[in-house]
C-alpha positions as CSV (number, residue, x, y, z in Angstrom):
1,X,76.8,73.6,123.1
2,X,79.6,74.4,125.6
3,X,78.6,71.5,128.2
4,X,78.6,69.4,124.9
5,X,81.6,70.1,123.8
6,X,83.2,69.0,127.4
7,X,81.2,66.4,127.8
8,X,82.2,64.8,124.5
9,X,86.3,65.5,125.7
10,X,85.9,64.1,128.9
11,X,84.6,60.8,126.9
12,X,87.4,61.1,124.9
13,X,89.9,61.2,128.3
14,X,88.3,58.8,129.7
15,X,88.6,56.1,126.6
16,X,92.1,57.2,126.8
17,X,92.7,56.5,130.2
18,X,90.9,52.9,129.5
19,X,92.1,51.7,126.6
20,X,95.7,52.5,128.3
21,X,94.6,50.3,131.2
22,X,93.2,47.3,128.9
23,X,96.6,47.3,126.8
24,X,98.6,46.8,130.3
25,X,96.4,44.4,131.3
26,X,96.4,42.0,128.1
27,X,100.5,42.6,128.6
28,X,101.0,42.0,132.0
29,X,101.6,37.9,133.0
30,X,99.1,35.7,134.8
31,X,100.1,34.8,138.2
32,X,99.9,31.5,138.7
33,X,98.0,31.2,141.8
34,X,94.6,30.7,143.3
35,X,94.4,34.3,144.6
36,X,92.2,36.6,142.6
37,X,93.7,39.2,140.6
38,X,94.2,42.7,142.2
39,X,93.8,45.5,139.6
40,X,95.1,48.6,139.9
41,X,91.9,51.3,139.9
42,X,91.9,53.3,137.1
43,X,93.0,57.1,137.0
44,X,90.3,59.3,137.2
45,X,90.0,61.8,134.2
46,X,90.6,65.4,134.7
47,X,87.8,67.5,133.4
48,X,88.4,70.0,130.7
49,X,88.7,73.2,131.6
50,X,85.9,75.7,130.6
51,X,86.2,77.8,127.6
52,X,85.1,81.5,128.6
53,X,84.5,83.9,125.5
54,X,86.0,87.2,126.7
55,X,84.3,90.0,128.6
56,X,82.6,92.5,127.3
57,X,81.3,94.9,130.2
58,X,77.5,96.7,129.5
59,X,77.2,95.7,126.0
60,X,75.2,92.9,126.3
61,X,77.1,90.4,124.7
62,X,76.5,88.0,127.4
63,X,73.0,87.2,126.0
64,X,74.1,85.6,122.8
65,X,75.6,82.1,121.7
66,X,79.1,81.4,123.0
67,X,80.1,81.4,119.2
68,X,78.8,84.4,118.5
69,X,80.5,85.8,121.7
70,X,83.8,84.8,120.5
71,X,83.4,86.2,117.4
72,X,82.5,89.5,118.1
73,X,85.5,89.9,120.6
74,X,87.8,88.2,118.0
75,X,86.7,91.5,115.8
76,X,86.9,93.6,118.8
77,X,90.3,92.5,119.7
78,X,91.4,93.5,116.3
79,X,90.3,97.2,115.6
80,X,92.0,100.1,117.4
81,X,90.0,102.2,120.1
82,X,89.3,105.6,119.1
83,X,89.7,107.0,122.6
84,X,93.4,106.0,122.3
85,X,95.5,109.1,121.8
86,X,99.0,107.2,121.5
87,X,100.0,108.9,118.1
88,X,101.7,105.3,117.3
89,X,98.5,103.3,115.7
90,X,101.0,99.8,116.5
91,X,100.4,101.0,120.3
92,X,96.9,101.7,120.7
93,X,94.6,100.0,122.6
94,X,92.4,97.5,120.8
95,X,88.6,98.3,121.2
96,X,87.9,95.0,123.8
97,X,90.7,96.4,125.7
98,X,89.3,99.8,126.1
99,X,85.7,97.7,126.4
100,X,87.1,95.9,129.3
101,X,88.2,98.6,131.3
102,X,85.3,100.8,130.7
103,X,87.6,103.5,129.4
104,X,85.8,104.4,125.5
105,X,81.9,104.9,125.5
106,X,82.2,104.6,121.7
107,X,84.1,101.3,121.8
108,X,81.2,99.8,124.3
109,X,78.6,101.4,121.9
110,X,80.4,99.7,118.9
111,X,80.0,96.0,120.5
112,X,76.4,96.8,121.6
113,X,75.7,97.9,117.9
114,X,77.4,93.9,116.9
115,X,75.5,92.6,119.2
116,X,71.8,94.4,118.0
117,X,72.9,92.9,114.7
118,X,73.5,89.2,115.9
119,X,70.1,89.6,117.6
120,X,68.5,90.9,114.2
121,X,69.4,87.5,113.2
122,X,72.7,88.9,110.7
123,X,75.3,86.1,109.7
124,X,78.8,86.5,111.0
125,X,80.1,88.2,107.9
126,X,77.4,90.5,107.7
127,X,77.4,91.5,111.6
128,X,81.4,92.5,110.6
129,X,80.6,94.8,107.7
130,X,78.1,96.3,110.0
131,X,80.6,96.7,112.6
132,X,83.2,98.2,110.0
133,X,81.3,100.3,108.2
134,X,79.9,102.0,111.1
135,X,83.6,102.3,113.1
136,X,84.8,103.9,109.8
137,X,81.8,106.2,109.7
138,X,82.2,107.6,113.0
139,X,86.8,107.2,113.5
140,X,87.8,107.7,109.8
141,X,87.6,110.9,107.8
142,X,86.8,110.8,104.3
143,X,88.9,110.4,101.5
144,X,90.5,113.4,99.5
145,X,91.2,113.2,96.0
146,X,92.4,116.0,93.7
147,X,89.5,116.4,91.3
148,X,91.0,119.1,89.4
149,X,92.6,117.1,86.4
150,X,91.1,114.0,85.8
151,X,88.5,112.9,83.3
152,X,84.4,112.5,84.8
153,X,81.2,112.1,83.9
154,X,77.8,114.4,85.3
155,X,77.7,117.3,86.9
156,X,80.6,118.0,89.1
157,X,78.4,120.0,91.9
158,X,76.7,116.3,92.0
159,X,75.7,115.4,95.7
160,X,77.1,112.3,95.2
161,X,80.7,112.2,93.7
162,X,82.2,108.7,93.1
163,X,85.9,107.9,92.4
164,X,86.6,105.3,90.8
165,X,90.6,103.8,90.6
166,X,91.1,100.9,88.2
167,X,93.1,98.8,85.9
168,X,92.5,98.3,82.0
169,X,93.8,94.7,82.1
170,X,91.8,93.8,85.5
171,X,88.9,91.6,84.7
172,X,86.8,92.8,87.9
173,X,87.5,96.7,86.4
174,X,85.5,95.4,83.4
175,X,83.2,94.1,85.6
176,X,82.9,97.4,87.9
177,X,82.7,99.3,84.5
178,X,79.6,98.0,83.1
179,X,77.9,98.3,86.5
180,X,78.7,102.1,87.1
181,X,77.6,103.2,83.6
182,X,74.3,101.4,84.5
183,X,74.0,102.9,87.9
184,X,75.1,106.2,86.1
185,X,72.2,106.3,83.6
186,X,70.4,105.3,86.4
187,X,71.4,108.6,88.8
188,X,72.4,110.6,86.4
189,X,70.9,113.6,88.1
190,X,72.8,113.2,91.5
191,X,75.7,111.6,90.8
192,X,79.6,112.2,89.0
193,X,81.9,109.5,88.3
194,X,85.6,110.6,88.8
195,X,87.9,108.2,87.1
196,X,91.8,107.2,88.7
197,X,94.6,105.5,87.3
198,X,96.2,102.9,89.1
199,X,97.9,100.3,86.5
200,X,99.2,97.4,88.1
201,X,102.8,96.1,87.8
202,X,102.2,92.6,86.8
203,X,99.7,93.6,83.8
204,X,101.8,94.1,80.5
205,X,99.5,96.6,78.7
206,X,97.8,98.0,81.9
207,X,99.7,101.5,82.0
208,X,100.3,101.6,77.9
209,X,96.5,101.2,78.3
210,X,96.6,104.1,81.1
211,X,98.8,106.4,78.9
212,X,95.8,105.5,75.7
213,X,92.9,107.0,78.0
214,X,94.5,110.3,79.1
215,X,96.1,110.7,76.0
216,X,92.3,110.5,74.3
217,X,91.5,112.9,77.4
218,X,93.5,115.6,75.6
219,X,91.0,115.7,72.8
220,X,87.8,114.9,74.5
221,X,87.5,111.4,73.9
222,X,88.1,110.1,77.5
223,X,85.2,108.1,78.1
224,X,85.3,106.8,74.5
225,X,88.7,105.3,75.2
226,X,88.1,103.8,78.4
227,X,85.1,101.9,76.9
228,X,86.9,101.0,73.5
229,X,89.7,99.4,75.8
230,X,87.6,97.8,78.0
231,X,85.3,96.3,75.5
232,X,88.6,94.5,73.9
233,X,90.6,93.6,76.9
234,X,91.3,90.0,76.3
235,X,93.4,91.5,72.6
236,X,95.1,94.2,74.4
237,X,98.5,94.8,72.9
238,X,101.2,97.5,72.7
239,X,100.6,98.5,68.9
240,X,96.6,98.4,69.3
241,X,96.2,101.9,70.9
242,X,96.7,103.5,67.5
243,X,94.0,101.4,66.0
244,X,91.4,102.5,68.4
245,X,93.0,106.1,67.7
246,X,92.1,106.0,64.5
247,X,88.6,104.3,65.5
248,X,88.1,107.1,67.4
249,X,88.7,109.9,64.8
250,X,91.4,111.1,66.9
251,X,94.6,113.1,65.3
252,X,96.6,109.9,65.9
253,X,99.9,111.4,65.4
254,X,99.1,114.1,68.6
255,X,97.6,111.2,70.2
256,X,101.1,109.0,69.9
257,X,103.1,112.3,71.1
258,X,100.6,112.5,74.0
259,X,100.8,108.8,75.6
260,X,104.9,109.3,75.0
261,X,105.1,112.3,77.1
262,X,106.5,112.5,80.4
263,X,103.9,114.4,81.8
264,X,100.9,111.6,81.4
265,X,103.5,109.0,82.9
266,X,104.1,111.9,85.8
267,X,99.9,112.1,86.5
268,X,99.0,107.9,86.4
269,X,102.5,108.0,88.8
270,X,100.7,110.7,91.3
271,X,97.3,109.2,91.0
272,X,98.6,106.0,91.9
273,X,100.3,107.7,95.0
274,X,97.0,108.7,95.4
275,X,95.2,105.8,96.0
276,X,98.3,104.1,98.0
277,X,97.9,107.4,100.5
278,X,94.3,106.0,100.4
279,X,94.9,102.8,101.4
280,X,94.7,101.3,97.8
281,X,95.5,97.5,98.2
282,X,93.7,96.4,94.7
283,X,91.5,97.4,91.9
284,X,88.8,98.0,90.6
285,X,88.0,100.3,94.7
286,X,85.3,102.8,95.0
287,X,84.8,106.0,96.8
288,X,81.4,107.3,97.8
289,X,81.6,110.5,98.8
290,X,85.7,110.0,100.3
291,X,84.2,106.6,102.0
292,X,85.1,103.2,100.7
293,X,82.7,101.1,99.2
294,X,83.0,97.7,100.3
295,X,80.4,96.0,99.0
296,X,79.6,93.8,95.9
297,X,80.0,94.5,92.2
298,X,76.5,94.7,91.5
299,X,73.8,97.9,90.4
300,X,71.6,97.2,93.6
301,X,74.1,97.4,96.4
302,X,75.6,100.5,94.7
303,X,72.5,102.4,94.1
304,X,71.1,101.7,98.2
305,X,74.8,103.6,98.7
306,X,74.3,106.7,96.6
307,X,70.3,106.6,98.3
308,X,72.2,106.6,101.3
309,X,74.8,109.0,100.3
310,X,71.8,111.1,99.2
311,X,69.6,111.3,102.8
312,X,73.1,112.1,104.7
313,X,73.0,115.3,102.8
């Protein structure tokens, strides 16, 4: 592919370099004499200079494609290398650095793990999930929530404990919501579902919404809520939480009092803290067991996660 590549530019160079020659020629005047006409030889073309894909020392990288070289030191370039100790992360080596100079045995293993992958036959996109969710296996702690307040479903001494931070308004949450009461019925014996508030700003009923759910929370009817208002999400409007109050058999007058008071606004504000301290860039996101899921909204990729959530034990 690489010799291709050249070839096809030094083509291009010299068609330049000719058709530059052939305009001069058709402008230049004919001598009027008997004497044949002296051309002037045409400069030769400079061959391209050869594209290298950056070294990467004893990981074997040098037996794939050139693309797939590239691209696993484009990835490589762009993650910092755990054997870096300069307490400012905008400082730190990246990992092909460290790989380079032969300085991190657990950046070179890293690239030989991307490079296994390519060999397995795994696309691009799949080789960097691979790579990313094994470097934040083995560099990133888990996640911490506070557990003690919020609403869940399942046992709480679960193995696998999920927490969940999502939007009422978000059309992905409602998405995320049908799939994790499926994959709940489906391990309900090893699993508990944790639920988190983060509201976003540019949603107009999203934290009324918020204040609804934990304000049901106070009489039991968490879950209830949370379904109600995601089942109607396209009607959502500031005066329909007392309908669904009153759907609910709730004591609708405590349960106005409760979404008005300070305190609820107080705990979606700290849980929303909470997921920003967690790198929180979006809803619906997923914890398994403090580790971010990120994989697709669908029942099969999150049940082979709890499985493996389940064997790590």
């Amino acid at each position: 592919m690489l010799f291709h590549q050249n070839s096809s530019r030094f083509f291009l160079i010299l068609s330049l370099f000719l058709g530059m020659s052939f305009s001069l020629q058709a402008q230049a005047p004919v001598p009027q004499t008997n004497q044949p006409v002296q051309q002037a030889p045409a400069p030769t073309p400079t061959a391209a200079p050869m594209i290298v894909a950056p070294a990467m020392p004893d990981t074997g990288a040098e037996t794939l494609s050139f693309t797939d070289q590239q691209d696993l030191a484009e990835l490589m370039s762009q993650g910092a290398c755990p054997c870096d100790t300069n307490p400012d992360e905008s400082k730190k080596k990246s990992l092909l650095i460290c790989i380079q100079e032969k300085s991190c045995p657990s950046a070179t293993a890293l690239a030989k793990f991307g490079v296994q992958k390519y060999k397995e036959g795994l696309s691009k996109d799949q080789v960097t999930d691979a790579i990313i969710d094994k470097y934040i296996a083995e560099n990133v702690p888990p996640a911490v929530f506070d557990l003690s307040k919020g609403p869940y479903k399942g046992n709480p001494k679960a193995k696998v404990v999920i927490v969940e931070f999502a939007d009422f308004e978000c059309p992905h949450c409602a998405v995320m919501k049908n799939v994790l009461k499926e994959l709940f019925e489906k391990h309900n014996q090893d699993l508990v579902i944790y639920f988190k508030q983060f509201p976003l700003p540019f949603h107009a009923n999203a934290k009324l919404a918020s204040q609804a759910t934990l304000a049901a929370h106070k009489q039991g009817a968490f879950w209830q809520m949370h379904d109600l208002i995601f089942d109607n999400q396209s009607t959502l409007n500031p005066e329909i939480f007392k309908n669904f109050a009153t759907q609910l058999g709730l004591n609708v007058e405590k349960f106005l009092a409760d979404m008005n008071d300070p305190a609820i606004q107080v705990e979606i504000e700290n849980q929303m803290k909470e997921g920003m301290q967690n790198g929180l860039t979006g809803t619906p996101t997923v914890f398994i067991n403090g580790r971010l899921y990120r994989g697709e909204t669908n029942v099969e990729k999150l049940s082979a996660k709890v499985l493996e959530a389940l064997k790590a034990k």
